[in-house]
VOVEX-923210 format. One record per residue: residue in one letter; x, y, z of N, C-alpha, C in turn. Coordinates in steps of 0.001 Angstrom, whole numbers, plus 500000, padded with zeros to 6 digits. Layout:
N
AXYZXYZXYZ;...
END
This chain:
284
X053354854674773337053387855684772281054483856710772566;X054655857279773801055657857525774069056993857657773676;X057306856067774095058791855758774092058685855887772600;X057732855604771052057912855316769736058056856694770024;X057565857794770179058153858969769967059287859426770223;X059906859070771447061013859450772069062015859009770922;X061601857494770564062926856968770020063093857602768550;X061863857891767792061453858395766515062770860243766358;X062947860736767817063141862430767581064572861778767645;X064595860820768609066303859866768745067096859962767318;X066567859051766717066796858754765132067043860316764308;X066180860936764165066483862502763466067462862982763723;X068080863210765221068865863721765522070385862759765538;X070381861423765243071117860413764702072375861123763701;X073390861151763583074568860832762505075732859979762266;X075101859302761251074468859283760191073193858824760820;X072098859552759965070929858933760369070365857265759813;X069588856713760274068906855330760047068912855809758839;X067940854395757719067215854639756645065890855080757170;X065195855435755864063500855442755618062815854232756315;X063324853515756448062247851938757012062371851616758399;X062943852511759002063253852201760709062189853604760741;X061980854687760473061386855671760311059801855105759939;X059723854707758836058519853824758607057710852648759763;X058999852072760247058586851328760827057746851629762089;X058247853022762711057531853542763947056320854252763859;X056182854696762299055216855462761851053884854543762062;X054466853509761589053269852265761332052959851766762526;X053534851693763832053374851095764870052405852306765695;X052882853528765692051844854390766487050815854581765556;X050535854493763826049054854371763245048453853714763713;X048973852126764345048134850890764784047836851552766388;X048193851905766485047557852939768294046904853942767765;X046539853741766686045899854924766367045497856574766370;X047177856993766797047389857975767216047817858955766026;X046446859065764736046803859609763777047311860600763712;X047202861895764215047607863413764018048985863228764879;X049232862534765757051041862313765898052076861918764856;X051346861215764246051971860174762937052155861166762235;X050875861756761582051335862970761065052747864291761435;X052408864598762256053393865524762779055056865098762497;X054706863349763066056201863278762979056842863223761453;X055761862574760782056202862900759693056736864340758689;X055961865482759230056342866514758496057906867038759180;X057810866156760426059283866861761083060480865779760391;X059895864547759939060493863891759338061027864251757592;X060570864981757086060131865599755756061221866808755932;X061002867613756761061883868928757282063109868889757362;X063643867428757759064922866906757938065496866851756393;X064718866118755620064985866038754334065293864541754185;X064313864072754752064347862475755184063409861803753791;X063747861319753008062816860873751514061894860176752185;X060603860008752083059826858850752162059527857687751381;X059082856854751033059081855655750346057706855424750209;X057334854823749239055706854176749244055225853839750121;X055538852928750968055241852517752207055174853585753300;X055926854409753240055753855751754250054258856612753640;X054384856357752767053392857756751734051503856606752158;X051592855256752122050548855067751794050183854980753275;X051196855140754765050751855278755729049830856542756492;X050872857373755308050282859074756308049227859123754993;X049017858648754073047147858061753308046712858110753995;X046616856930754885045389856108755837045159856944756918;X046496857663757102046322858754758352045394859807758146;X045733860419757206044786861911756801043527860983756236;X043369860153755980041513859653755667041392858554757153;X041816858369757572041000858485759174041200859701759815;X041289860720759665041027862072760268040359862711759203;X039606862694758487039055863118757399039249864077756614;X040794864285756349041480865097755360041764864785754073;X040892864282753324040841863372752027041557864783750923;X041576865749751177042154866740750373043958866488750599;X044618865927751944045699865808751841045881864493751375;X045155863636751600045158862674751395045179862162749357;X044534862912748790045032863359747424046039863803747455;X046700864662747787047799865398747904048765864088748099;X048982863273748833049845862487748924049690861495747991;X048920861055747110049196860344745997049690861618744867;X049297862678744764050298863337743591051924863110744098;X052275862809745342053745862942745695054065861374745325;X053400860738745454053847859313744991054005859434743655;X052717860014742733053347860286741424054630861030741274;X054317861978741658055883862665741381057050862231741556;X056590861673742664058512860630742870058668859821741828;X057709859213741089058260858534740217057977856831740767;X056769856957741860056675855273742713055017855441741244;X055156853713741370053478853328741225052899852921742151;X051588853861741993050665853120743151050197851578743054;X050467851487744096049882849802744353048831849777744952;X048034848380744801046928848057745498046776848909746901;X047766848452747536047520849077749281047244850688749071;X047571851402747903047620852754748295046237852968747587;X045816852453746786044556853174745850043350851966746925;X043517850985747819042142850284748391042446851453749507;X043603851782750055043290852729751272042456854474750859;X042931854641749520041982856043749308040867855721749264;X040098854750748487039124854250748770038444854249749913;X039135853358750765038470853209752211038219854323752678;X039011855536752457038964856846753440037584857082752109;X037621857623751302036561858535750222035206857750750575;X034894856199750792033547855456751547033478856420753098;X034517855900754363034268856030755460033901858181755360;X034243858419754603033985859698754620032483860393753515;X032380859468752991030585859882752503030888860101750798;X031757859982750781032160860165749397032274859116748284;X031317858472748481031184857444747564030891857548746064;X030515858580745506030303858707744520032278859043743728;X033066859879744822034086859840744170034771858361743756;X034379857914745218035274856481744924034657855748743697;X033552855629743166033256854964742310033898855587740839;X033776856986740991034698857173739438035931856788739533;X036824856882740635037822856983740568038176855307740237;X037130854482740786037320852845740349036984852951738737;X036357853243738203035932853512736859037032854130736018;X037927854868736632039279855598735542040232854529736146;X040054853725737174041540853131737662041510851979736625;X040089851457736685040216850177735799040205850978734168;X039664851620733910040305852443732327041506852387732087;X042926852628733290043727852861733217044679851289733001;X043767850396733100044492849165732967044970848073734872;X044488849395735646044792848765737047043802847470737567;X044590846721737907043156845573738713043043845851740028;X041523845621740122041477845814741726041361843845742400;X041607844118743565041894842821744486040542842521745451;X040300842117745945038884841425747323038757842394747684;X039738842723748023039477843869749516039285845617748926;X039471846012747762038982847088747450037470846916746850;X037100845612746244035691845281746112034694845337747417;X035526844591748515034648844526749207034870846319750419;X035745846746749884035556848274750753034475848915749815;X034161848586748612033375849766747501031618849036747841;X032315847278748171030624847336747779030075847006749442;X030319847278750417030368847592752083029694849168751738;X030678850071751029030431851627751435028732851623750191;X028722850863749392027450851122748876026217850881750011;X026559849420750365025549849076750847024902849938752208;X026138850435753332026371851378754183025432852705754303;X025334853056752628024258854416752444022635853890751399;X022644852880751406021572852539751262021450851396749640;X022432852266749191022266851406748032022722850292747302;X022065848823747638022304847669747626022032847292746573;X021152848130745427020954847160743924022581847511743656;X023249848877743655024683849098742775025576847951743563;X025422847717745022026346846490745593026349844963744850;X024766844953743933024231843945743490025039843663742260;X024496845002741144025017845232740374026802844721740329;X027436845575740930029055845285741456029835843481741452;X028456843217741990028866841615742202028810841004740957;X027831841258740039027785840714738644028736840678738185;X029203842330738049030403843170736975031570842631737240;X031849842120738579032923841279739129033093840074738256;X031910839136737464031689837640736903032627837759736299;X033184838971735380033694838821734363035495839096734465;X035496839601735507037135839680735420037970838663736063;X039084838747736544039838837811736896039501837752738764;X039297838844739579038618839066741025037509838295740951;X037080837261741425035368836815741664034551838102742684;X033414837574742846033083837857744390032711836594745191;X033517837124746130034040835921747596032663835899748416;X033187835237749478031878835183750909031501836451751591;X032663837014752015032690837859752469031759839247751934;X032056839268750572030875840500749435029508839586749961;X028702838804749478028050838432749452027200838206750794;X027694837940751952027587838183753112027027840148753203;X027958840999753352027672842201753261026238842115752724;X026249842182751402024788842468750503023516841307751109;X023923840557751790022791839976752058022049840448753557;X023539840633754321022805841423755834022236842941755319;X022792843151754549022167844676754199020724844985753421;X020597843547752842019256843665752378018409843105753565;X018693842396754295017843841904755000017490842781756602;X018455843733755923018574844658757365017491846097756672;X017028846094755714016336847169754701014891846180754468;X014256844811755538013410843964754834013488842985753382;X014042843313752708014320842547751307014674841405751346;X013675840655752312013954839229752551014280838689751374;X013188838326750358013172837695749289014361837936748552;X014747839300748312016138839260747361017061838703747659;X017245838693749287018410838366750698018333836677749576;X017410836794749926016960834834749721017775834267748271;X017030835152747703017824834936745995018965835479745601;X019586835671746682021034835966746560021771834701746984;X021127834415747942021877833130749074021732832051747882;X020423832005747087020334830792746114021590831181744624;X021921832279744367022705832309743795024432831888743770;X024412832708745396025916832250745897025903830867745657;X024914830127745935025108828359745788025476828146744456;X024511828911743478024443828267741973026280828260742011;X026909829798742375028209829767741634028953829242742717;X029085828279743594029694827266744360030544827924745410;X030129828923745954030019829607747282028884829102748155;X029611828635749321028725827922750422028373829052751497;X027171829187751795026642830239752956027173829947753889;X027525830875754893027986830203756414027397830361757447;X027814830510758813026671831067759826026356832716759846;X027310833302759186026788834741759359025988834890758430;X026166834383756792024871833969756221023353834127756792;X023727832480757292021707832246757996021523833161758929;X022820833554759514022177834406760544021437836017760081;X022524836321758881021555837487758716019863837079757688;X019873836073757282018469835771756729017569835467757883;X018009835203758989017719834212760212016772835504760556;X017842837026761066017234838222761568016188838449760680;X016638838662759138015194839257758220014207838128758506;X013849836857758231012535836776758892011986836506760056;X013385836620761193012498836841762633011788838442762195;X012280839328761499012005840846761525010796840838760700;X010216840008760308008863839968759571008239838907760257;X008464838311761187007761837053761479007587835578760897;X008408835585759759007950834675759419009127833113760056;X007668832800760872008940831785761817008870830216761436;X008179830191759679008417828728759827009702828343758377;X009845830330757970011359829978757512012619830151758021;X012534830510758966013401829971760428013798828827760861;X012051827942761249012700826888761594013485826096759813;X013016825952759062013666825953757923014985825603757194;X015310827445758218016747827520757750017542826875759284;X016652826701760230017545826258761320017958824752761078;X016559824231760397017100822528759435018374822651758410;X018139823610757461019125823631756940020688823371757626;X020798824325758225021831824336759441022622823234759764;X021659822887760240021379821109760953022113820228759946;X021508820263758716021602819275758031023271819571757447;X023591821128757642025341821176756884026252820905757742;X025619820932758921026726820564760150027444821715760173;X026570823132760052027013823917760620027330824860762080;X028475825050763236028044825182763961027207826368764343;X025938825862765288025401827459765274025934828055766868;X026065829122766971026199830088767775025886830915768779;X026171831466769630025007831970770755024016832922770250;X025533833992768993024275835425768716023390834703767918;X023420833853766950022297833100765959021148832870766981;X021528832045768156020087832182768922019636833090769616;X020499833930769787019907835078770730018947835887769639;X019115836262768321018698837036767407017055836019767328;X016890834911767422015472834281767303015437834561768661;X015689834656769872015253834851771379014443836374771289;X015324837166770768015111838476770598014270838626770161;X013614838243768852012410838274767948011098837989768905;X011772836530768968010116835828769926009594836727771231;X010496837133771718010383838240772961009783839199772649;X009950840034771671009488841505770756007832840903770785;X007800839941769944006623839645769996005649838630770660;X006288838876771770005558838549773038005202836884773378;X006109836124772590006182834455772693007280834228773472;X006836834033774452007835833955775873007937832388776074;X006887831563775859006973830574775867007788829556775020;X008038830106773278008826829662772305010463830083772785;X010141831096773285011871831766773576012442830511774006;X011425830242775146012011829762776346012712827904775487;X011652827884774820012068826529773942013487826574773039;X013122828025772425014479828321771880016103827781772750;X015738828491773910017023828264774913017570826904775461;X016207826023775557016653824938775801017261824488774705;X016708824916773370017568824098772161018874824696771951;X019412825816772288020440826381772346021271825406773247;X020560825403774283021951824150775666022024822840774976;X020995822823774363020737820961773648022485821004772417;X022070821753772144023124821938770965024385822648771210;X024589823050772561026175822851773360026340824314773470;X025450825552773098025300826755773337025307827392774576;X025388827478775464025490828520776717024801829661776432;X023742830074776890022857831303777241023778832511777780;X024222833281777315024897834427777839024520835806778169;X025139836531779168024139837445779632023249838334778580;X023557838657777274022778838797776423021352837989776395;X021249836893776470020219835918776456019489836488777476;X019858836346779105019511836602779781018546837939780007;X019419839269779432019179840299779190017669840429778411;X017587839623777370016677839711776216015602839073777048;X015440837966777612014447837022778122013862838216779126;X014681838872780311014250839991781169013089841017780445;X013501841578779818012997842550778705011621842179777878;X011526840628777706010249840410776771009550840054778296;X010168839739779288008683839507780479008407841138781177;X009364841701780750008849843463781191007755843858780065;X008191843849779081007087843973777693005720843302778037;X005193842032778657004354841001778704003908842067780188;X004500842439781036003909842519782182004229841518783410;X004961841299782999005226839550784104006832839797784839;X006368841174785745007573841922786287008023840236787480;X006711840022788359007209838669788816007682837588789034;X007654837204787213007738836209786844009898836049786597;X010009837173787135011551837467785800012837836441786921;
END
């Protein structure tokens, strides 16, 4: 980070100086070090010079001031994109987004999706799936639900990835059954579940007990030739342990090695823990 600085004050003091995109370019390399409030700085010393910025500069020090939670400058820098006379693009209106969710402000982001698409703008995957993540995030998974519908109709579907979200999130709130009739829907519209899928239906009914739609969905599994995973079994290890079936765990694990899984210290960890729970400090 350093040397990008060193070389960044290099350049300013340059004549003739670089362009905007060697300037950009370092901006973007210390954001990814995540060294937001530097980025910043250099930029206003960059600005001072009388150095123009470019869209690409403008939608960086965005992402900057909404990961430091300055969403007030962070407005501020899309009026300067207007003013210059740039259009915002996707990258700049999914990154306000992302900051107005990660910052609690979800209700803005949703109008502001509501005047963007008024305005004739389309949104892409990834601002769907930042809007319907930040729903689900504060609790509310029917509007994530909702979202996915409203999606049927435009030219954006909703992908695996949305659908995934809303299903660990219901199943992480109990709502097995909806979890369930979501997963049967993704099928109807020819989206295939994957392992993070079963796995989050896997958790909702280890989290209610119900372990013979487990084994179930572990047939299912089976039967897609999907591979399963260590956390998939550790999350049924975990369950059976909680509730004090030390003996099923233990079956669990062998079917985990049967099926080319390795027990990892997680496993290990969890198995310790349900014979402390049981009382069977000896046994461990």
């Amino acid at each position: 980070m350093d040397d990008a600085v060193a070389l960044f004050h290099r350049m300013v003091d340059m004549h003739p100086r670089p362009s905007v995109v060697g300037f950009t370019k370092i901006l973007g390399t210390i954001v990814k070090m995540k060294y937001y409030d530097t980025a910043i700085y250099l930029y206003t010393q960059m600005e001072s010079k009388g150095i123009m910025p470019f869209t690409v500069t403008l939608n960086i020090m965005m992402n900057c001031y909404c990961h430091v939670g300055q969403m007030g400058f962070a407005f501020s820098v899309m009026g300067k994109i207007l003013k210059l006379g740039y259009r915002p693009s996707v990258v700049t209106l999914t990154t306000l987004m992302k900051g107005l969710c990660a910052n609690g402000k979800l209700l803005d982001a949703l109008y502001i999706h509501d005047e963007i698409l008024a305005k004739g703008f389309r949104f892409d995957e990834v601002m769907y799936g930042t809007l319907i993540n930040g729903l689900c995030k504060i609790g509310e998974t029917s509007f994530a639900i909702q979202m996915l519908r409203k999606m049927e109709g435009q030219l954006v579907k909703p992908n695996l990835v949305m659908y995934n979200i809303v299903v660990y999130a219901l199943c992480k709130d109990g709502l097995i059954n909806e979890a369930h009739d979501l997963c049967s829907e993704m099928i109807v519209r020819r989206i295939s579940p994957d392992i993070i899928t079963y796995s989050s239906l896997i958790y909702g009914f280890c989290h209610v007990g119900h372990w013979n739609e487990v084994s179930l969905l572990l047939n299912e599994i089976a039967a897609k030739d999907i591979g399963l995973d260590v956390c998939t079994f550790n999350i049924i290890v975990n369950a059976l342990c909680k509730e004090g079936m030390l003996l099923q765990a233990h079956v669990m694990c062998d079917m985990m090695i049967e099926r080319g899984q390795l027990p990892d210290l997680i496993t290990y960890t969890i198995l310790m823990n349900g014979y402390y729970l049981k009382n069977k400090v000896d046994e461990i």
